[in-house]
FILOZA-80436 format. One record per residue (C-alpha): residue number from 1; residue in one letter; x, y, z. Coordinates in nm, 3 decimals, always signed. Layout:
BEGIN
+------+------+---------+---------+---------+
: resi : resn :       x :       y :       z :
+------+------+---------+---------+---------+
:  NUM :    a :       X :       Y :       Z :
...
+------+------+---------+---------+---------+
end
This chain:
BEGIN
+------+------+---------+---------+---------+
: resi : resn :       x :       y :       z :
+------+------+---------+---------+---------+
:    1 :    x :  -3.458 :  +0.870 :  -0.112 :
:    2 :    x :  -3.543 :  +0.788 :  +0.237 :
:    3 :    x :  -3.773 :  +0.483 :  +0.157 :
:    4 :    x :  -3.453 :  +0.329 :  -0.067 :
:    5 :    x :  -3.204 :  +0.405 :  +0.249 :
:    6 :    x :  -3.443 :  +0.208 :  +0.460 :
:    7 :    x :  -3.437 :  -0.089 :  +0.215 :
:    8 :    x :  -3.076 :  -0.073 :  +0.183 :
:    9 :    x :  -3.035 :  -0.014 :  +0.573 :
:   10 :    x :  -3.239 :  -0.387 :  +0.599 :
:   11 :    x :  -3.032 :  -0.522 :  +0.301 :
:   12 :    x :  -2.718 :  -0.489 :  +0.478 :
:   13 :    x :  -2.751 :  -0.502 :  +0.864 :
:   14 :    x :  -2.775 :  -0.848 :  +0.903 :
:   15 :    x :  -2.426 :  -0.862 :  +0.752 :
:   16 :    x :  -2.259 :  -0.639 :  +0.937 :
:   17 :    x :  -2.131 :  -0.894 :  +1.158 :
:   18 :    x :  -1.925 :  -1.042 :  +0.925 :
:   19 :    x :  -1.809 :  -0.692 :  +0.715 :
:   20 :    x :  -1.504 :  -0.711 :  +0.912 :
:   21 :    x :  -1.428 :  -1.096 :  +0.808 :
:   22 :    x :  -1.531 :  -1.066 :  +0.437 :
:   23 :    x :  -1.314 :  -0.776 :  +0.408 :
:   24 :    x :  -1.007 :  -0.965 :  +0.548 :
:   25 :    x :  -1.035 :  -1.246 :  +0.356 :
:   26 :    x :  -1.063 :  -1.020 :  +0.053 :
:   27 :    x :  -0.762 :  -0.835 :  +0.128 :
:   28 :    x :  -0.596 :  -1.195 :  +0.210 :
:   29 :    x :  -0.655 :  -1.341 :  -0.160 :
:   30 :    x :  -0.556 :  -1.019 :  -0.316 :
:   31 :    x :  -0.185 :  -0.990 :  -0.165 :
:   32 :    x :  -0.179 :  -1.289 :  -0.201 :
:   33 :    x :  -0.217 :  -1.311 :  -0.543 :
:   34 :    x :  -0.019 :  -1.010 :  -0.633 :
:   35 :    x :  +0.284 :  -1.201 :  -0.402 :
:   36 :    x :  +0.200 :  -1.540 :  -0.621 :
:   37 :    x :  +0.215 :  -1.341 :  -0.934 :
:   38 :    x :  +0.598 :  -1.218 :  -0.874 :
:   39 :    x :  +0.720 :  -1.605 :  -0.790 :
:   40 :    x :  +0.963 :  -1.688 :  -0.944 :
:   41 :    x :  +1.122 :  -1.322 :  -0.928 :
:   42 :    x :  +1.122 :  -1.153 :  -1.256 :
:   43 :    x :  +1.512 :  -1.022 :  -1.351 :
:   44 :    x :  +1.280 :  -0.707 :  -1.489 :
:   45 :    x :  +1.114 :  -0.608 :  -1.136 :
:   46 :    x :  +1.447 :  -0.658 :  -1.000 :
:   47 :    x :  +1.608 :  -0.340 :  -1.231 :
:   48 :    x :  +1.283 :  -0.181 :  -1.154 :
:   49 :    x :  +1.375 :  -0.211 :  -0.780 :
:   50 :    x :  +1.719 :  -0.112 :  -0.877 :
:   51 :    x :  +1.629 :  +0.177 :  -1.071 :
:   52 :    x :  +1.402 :  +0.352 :  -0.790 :
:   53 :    x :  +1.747 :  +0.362 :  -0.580 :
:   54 :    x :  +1.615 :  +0.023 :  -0.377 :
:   55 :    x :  +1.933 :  -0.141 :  -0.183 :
:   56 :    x :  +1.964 :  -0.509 :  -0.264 :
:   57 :    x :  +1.733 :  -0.519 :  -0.485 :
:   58 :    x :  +1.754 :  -0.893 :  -0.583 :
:   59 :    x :  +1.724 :  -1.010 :  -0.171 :
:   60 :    x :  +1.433 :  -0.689 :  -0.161 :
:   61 :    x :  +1.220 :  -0.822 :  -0.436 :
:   62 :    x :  +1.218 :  -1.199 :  -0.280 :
:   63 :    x :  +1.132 :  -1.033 :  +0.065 :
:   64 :    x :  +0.836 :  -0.836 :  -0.128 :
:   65 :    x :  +0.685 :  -1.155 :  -0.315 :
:   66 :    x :  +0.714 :  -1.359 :  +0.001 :
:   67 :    x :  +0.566 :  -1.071 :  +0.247 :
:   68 :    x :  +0.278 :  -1.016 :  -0.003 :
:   69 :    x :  +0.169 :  -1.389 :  +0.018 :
:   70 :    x :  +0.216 :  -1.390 :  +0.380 :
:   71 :    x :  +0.009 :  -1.137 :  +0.475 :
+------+------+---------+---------+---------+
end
């Protein structure tokens, strides 16, 4: 177990650098995506919103689809 840490352990330290950058930009595409996916609003995730009790709920879901592919 120790001898497969150590080849793992100089696997991944020369990345380490960028973990923090890979990570972001995977996170980026992924809201992204699930933002892109709810343009043009849907009239069903609007009742959803409504449904859960959400105020606005039309003006809410735009502000959710928009914020997700911002971010």
């Amino acid at each position: 177990m120790e001898k497969l840490n150590d080849i793992l352990e100089k696997l991944a330290s020369p990345l380490k650098r960028y973990s923090n950058c890979l990570l972001r930009i995977g996170l980026g595409i992924s809201f992204f995506l699930h933002g892109y996916g709810k343009i043009p609003i849907q009239q069903d995730f609007v009742d959803w919103l409504s449904s859960k009790g959400i105020p606005f709920a039309e003006t809410t879901a735009h502000l959710i689809a928009w914020g997700e592919m911002i971010s």
